[in-house]
LOSE-87998 format. One record per residue (C-alpha): residue in three letters; residue number from 1; x, y, z. Coordinates in steps of 0.25 Angstrom, whole numbers. Layout:
rest; nr; x; y; z
ALA; NUM; X; Y; Z
...
REM end
This chain:
rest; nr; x; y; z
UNK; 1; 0; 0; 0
UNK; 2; 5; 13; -5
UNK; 3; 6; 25; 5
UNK; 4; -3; 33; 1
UNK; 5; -13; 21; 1
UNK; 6; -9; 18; 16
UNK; 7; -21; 19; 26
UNK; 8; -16; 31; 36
UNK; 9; -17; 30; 54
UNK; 10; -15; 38; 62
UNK; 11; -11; 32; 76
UNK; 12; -12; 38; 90
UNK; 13; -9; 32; 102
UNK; 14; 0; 37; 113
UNK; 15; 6; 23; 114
UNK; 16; 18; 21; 106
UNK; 17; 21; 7; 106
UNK; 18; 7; 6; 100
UNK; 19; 10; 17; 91
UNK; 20; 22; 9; 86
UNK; 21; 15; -4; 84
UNK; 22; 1; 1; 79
UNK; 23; 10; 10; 69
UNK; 24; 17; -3; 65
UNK; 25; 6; -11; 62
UNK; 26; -2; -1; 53
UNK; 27; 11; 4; 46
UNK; 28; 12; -12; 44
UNK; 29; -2; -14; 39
UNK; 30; 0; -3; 28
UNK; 31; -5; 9; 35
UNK; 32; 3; 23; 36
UNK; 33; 4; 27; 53
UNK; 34; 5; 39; 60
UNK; 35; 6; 39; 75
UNK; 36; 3; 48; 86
UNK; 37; 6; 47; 100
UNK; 38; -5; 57; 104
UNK; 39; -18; 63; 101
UNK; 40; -11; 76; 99
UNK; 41; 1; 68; 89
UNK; 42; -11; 62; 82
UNK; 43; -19; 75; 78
UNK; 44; -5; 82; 72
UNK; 45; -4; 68; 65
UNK; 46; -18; 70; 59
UNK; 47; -13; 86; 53
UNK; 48; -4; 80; 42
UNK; 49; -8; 65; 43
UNK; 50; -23; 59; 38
UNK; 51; -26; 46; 42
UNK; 52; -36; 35; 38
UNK; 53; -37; 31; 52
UNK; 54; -32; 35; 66
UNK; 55; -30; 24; 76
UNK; 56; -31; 33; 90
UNK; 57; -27; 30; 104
UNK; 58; -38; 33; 115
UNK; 59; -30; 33; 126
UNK; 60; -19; 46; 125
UNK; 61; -15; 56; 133
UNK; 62; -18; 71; 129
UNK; 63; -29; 71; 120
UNK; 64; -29; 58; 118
UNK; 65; -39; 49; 109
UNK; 66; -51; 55; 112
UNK; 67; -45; 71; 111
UNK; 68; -39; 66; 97
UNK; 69; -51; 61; 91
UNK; 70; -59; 74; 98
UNK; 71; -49; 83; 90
UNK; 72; -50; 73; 75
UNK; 73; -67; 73; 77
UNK; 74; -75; 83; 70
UNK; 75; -86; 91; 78
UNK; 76; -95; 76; 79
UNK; 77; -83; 70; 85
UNK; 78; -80; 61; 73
UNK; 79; -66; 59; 70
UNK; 80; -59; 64; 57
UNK; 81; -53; 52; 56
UNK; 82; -54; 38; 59
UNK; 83; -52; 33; 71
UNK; 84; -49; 19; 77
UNK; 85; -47; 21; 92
UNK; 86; -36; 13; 98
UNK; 87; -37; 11; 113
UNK; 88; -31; 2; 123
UNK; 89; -45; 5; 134
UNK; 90; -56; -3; 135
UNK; 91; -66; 6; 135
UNK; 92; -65; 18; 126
UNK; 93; -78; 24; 134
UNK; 94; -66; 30; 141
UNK; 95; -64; 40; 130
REM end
């Protein structure tokens, strides 16, 4: 698959040895990766960078999952982007 065919992800997670293994196994699979360690990180990731889907963390400090998607909704609270949220907690009623 050519580059410019490559599905793009965006992944936030404040966990870096997840970040490095996640990164991995999408590279691996064909996709192109762009990680962020942060809410903040992954919002100037998203000025220059498009993605097809972003794979967030819930679970970060600062503003965190739910400030990230908060600043990427639109005035319904639906997100610019699609999301797949990623979290190690049991109940995401937490959020």
């Amino acid at each position: 698959m050519s580059d410019k065919q490559k599905k793009r992800v965006l992944l936030i997670d404040d966990d870096t040895s997840l970040l490095v293994t996640l990164t991995d196994f999408l590279k691996f699979e064909g996709y192109e990766v762009t990680a962020a360690a942060s809410g903040e990180a992954g919002l100037v990731r998203l000025r220059e960078y498009t993605p097809d889907l972003i794979i967030l963390d819930m679970g970060m400090p600062g503003m965190g999952g739910v400030g990230f998607l908060r600043a990427i909704s639109d005035e319904r609270g639906k997100p610019k982007h699609p999301v797949l949220v990623l979290t190690a907690r049991a109940n995401m009623a937490e959020f």
